[in-house]
Backbone as a chain_set.jsonl record, in Angstrom:
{"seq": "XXXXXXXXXXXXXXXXXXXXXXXXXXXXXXXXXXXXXXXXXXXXXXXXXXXXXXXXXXXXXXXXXXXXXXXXXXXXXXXXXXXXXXXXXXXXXXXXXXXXXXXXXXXXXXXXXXXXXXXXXXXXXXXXXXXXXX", "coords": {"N": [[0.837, -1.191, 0.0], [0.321, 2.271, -0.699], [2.229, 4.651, 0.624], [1.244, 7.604, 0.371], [-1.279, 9.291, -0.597], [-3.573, 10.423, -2.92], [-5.678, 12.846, -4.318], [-7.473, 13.578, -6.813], [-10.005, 15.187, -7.63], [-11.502, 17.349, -5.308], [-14.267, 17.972, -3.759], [-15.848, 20.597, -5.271], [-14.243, 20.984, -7.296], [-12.716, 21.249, -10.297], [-12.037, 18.163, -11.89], [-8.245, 16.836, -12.088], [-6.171, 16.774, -15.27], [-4.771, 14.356, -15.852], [-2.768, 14.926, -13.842], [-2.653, 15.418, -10.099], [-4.832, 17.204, -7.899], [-4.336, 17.285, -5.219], [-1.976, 15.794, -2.822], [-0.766, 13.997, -0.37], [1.147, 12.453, 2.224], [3.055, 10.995, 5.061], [6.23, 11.022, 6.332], [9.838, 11.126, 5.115], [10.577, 14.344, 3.727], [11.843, 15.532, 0.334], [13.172, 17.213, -1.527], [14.126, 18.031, -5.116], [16.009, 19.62, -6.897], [15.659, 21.948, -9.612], [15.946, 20.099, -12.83], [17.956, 19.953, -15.865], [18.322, 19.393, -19.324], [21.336, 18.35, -19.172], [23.728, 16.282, -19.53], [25.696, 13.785, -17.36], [27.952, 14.715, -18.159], [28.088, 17.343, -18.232], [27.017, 18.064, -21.004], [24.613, 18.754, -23.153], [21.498, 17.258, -23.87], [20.022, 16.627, -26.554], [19.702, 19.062, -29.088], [17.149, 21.969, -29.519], [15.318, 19.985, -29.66], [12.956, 18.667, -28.332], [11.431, 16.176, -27.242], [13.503, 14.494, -26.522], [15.301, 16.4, -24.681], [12.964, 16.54, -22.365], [13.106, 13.09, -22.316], [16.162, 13.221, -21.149], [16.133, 15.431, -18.922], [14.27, 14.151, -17.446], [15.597, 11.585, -16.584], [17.288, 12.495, -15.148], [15.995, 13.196, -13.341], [15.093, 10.985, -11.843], [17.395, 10.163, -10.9], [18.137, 11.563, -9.32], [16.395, 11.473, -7.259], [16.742, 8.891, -6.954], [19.413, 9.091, -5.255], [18.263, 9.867, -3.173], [17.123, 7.984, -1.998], [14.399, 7.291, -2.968], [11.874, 6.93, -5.657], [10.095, 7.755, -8.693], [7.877, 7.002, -7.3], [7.412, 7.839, -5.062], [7.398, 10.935, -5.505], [5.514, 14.004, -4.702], [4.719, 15.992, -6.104], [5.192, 18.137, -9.179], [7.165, 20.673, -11.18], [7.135, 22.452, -13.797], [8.673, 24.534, -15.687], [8.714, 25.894, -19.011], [10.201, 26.937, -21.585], [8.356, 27.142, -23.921], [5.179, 26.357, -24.453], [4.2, 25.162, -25.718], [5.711, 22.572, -26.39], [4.66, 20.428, -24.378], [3.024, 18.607, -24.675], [5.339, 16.959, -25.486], [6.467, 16.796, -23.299], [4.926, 15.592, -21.594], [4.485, 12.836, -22.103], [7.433, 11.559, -21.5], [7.398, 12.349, -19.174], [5.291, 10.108, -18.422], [6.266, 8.176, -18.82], [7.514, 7.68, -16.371], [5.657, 8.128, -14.456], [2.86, 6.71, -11.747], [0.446, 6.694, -14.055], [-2.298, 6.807, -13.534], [-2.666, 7.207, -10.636], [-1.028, 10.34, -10.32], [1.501, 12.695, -9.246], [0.912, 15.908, -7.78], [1.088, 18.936, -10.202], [2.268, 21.465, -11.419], [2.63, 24.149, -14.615], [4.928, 26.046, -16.131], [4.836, 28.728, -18.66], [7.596, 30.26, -19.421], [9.914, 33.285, -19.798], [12.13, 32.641, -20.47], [14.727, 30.115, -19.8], [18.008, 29.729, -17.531], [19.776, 29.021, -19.935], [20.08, 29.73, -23.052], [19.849, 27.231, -24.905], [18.159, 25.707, -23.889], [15.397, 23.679, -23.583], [13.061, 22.995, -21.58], [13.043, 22.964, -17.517], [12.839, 21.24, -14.682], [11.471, 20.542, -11.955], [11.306, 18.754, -8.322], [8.888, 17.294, -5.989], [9.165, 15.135, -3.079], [7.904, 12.437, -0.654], [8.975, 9.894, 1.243], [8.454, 7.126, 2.603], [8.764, 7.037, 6.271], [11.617, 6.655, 8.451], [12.124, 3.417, 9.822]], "CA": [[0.0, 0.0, 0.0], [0.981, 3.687, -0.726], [2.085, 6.006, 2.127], [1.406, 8.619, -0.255], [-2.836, 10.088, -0.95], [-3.438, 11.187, -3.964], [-7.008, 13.142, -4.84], [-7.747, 13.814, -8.133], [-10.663, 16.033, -7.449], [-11.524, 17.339, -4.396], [-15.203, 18.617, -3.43], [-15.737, 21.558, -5.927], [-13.066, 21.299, -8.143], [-12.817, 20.086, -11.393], [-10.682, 16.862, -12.358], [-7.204, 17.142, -13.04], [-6.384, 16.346, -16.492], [-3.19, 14.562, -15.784], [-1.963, 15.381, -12.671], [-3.885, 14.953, -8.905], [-5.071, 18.309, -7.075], [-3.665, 17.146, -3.672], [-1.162, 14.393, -3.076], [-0.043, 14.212, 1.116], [1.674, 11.355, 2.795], [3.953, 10.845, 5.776], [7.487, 10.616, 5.775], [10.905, 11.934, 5.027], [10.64, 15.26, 2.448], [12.571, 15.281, -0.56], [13.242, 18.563, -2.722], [15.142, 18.095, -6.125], [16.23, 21.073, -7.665], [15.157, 22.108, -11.385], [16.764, 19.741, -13.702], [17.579, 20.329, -16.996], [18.644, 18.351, -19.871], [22.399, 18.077, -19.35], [23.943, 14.546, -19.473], [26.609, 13.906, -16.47], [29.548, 15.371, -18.211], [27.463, 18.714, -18.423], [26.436, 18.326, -22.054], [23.36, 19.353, -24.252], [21.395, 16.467, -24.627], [19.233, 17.143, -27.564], [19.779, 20.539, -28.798], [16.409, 22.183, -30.382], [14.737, 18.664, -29.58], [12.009, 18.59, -26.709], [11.336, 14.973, -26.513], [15.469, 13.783, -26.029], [15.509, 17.243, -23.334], [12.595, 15.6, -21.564], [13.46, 12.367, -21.408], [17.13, 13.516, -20.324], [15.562, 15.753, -17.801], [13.17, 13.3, -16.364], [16.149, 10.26, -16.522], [17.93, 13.206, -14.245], [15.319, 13.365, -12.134], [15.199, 9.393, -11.551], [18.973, 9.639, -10.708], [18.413, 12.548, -8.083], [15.623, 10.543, -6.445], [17.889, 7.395, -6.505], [20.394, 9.143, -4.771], [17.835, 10.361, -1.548], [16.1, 7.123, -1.247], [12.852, 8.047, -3.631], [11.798, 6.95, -6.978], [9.245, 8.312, -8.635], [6.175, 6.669, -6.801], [7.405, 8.911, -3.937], [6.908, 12.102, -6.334], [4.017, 14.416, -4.699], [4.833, 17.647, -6.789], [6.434, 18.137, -10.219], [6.82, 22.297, -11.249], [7.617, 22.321, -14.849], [8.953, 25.331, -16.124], [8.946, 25.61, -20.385], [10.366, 28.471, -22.257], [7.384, 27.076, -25.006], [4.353, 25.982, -23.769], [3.682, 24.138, -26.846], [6.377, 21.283, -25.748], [3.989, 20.22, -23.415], [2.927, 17.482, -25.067], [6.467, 15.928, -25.179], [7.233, 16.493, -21.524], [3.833, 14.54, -20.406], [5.152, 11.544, -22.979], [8.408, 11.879, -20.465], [6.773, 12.129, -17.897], [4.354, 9.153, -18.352], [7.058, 6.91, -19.163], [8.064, 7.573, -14.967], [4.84, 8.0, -12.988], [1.805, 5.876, -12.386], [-0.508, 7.824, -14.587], [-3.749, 6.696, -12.349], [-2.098, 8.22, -9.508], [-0.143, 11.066, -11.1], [1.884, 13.707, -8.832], [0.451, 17.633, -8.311], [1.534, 19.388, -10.928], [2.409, 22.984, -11.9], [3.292, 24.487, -15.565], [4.524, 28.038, -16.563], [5.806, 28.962, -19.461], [9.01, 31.283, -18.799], [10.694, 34.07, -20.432], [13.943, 32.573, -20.381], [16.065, 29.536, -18.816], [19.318, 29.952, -17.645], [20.922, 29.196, -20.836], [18.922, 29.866, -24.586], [19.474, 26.507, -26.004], [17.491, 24.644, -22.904], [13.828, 24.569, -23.619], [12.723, 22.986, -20.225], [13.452, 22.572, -16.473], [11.492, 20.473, -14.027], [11.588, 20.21, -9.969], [10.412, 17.234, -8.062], [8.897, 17.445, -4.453], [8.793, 13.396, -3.036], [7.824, 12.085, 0.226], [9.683, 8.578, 1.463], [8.105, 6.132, 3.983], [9.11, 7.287, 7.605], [12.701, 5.269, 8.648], [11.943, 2.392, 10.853]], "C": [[0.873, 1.243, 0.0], [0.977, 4.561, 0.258], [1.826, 7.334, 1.669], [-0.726, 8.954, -0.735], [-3.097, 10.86, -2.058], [-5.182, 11.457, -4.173], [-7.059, 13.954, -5.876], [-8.864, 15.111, -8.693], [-11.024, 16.497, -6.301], [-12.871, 17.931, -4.426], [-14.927, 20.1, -4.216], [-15.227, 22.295, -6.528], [-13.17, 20.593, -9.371], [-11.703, 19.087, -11.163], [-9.674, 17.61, -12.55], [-6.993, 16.609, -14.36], [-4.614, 15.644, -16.488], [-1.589, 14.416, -14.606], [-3.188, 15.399, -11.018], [-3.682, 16.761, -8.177], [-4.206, 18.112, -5.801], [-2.666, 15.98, -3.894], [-0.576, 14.875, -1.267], [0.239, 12.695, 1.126], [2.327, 11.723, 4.083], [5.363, 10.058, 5.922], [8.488, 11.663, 5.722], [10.833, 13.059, 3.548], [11.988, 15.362, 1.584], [12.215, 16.638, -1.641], [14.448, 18.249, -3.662], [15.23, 19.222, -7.173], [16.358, 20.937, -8.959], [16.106, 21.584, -12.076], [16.38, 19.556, -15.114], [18.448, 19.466, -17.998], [20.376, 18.104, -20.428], [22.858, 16.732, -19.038], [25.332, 14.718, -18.319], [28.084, 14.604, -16.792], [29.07, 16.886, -18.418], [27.139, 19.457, -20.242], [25.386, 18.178, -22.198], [23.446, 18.443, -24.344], [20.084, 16.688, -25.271], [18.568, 18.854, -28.071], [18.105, 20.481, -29.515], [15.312, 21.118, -30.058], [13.87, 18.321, -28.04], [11.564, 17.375, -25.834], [12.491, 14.501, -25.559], [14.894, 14.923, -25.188], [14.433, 16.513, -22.559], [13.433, 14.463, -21.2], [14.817, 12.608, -20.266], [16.594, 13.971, -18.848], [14.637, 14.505, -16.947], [14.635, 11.603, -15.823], [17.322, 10.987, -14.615], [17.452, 13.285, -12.661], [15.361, 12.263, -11.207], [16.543, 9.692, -10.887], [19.335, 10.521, -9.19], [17.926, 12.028, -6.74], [16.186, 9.217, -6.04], [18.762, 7.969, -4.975], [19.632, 9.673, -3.335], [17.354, 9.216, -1.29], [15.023, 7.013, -1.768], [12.862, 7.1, -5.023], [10.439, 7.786, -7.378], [7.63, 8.032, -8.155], [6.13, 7.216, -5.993], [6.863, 10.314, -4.172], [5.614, 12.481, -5.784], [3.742, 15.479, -5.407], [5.855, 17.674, -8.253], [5.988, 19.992, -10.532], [7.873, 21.882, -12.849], [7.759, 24.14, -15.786], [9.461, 25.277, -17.945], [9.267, 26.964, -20.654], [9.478, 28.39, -24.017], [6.445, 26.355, -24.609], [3.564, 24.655, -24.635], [4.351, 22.435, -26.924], [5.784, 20.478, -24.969], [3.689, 18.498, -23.573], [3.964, 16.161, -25.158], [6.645, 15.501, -24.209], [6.291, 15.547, -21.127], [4.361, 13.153, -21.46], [6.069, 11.464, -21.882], [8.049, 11.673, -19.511], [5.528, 10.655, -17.509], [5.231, 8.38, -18.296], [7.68, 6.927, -17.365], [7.007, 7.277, -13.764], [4.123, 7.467, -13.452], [0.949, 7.321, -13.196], [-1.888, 7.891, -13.592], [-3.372, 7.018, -11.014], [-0.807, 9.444, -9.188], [0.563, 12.405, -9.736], [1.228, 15.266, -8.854], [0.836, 17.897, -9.087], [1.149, 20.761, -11.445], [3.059, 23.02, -13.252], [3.484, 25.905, -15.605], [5.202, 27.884, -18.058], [6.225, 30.001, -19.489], [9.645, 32.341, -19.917], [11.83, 33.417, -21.192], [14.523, 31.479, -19.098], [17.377, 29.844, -19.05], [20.807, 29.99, -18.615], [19.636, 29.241, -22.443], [18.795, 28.183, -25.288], [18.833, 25.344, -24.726], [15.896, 24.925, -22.92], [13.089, 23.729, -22.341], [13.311, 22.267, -19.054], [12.45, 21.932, -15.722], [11.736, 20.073, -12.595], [11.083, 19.205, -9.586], [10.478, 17.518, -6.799], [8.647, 15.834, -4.226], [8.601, 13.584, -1.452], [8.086, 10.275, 0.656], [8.776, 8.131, 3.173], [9.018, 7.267, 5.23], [9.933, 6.188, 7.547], [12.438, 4.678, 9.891], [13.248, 2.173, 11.931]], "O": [[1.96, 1.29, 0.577], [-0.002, 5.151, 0.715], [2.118, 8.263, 2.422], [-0.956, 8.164, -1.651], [-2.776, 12.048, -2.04], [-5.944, 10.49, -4.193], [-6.643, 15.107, -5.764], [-8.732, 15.788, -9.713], [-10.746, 15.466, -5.688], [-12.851, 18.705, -5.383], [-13.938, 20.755, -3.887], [-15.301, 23.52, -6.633], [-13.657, 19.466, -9.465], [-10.722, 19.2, -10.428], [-9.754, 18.748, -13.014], [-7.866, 15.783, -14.626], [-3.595, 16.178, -16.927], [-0.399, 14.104, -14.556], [-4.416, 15.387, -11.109], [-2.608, 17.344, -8.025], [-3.37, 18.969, -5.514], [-2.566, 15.345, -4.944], [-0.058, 15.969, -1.041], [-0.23, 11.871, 0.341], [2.189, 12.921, 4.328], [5.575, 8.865, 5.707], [8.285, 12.815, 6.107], [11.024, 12.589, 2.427], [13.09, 15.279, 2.127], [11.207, 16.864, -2.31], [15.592, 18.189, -3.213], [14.467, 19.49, -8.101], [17.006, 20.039, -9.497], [17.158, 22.217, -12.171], [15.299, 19.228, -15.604], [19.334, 18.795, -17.468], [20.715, 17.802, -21.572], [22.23, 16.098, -18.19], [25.987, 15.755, -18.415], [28.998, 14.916, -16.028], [29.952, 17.627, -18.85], [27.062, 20.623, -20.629], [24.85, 17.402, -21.406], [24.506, 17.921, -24.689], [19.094, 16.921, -24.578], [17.598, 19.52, -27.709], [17.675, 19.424, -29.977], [14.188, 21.574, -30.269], [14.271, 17.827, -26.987], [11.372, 17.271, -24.622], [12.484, 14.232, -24.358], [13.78, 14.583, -24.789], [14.973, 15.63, -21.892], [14.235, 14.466, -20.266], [14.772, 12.37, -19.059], [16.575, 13.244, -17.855], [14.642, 14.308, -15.732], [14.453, 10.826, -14.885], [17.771, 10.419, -13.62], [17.965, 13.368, -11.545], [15.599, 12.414, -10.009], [16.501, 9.007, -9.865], [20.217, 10.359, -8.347], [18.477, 12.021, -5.64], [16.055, 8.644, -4.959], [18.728, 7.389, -3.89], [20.377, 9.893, -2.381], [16.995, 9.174, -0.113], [14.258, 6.487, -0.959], [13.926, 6.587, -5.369], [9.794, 8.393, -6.523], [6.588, 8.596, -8.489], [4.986, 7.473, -5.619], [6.094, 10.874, -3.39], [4.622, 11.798, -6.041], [2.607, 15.955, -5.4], [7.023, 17.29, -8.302], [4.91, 20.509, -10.24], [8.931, 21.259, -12.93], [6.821, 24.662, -16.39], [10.499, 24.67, -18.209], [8.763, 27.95, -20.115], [9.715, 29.12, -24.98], [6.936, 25.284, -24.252], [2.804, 23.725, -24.363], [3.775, 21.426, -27.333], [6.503, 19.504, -24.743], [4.01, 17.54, -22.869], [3.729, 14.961, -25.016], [6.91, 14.337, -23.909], [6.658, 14.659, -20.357], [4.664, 12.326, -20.6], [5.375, 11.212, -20.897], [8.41, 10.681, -18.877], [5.093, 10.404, -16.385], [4.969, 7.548, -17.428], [8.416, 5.963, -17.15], [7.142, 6.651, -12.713], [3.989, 7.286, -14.662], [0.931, 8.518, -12.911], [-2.341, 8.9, -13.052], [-4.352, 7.001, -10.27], [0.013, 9.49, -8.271], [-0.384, 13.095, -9.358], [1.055, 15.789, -9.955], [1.485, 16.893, -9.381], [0.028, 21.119, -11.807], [3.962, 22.202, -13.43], [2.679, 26.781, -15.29], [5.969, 26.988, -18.409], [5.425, 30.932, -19.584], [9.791, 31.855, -21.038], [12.276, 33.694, -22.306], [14.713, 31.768, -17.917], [17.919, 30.128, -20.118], [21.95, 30.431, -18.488], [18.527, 28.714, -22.528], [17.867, 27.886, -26.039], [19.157, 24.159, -24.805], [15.282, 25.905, -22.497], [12.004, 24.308, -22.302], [13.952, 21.229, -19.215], [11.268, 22.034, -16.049], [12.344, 19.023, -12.388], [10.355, 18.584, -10.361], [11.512, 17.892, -6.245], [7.994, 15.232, -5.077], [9.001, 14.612, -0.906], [7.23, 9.481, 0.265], [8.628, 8.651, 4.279], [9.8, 8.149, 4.875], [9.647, 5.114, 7.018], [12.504, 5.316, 10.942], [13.175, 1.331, 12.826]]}, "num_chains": 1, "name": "protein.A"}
């Protein structure tokens, strides 16, 4: 069973389309800071190319969550920052290929002025919550 609650709608809200309105659990918190689609030696992986930057980004994310204890069934929050809003469609491809979809993480989008470097078209945060340590 999941230590993790996920509600999808809540009393006088619509559905999410995607993503769950609430998501709580109990446990150890987990913040992974906005990753973006550089490969471990700090290269561009897929310049121009939104699917390859997803998956990179999301394989990044997996690797951050490895390293606290988390994978992504822990995931209660993803914040997806695009500098094209129209990518969107790639990143949730990306993103499906990690979480359950029938119990999908909160989720925030913006689309941004400007990331930190011009040829990165999106970044993506991950909030998780891990079982309590026995």
């Amino acid at each position: 069973m999941s230590h993790l609650t996920h509600i999808s709608g809540p009393d006088g809200v619509a559905p999410g389309n995607g993503y769950s309105h609430v998501v709580s659990g109990e446990g150890r918190f987990i913040a992974v800071s906005g990753q973006v689609a550089l490969d471990e030696d700090g290269k561009l992986v897929g310049e121009g190319d939104a699917a390859a930057q997803a998956a990179q980004v999301f394989e990044n994310l997996r690797r951050c969550l490895a390293a606290a204890g988390a994978t992504f069934a822990d995931v209660v929050k993803l914040t997806f920052y695009v500098a094209d809003i129209a990518i969107l469609p790639a990143v949730r491809v990306a993103r499906d290929a990690h979480i359950d979809t029938e119990r999908p993480p909160a989720s925030t989008a913006f689309q941004v002025a400007a990331l930190f470097r011009p040829d990165l078209l999106l970044e993506v945060e991950a909030f998780a919550v891990i079982p309590p340590r026995e």
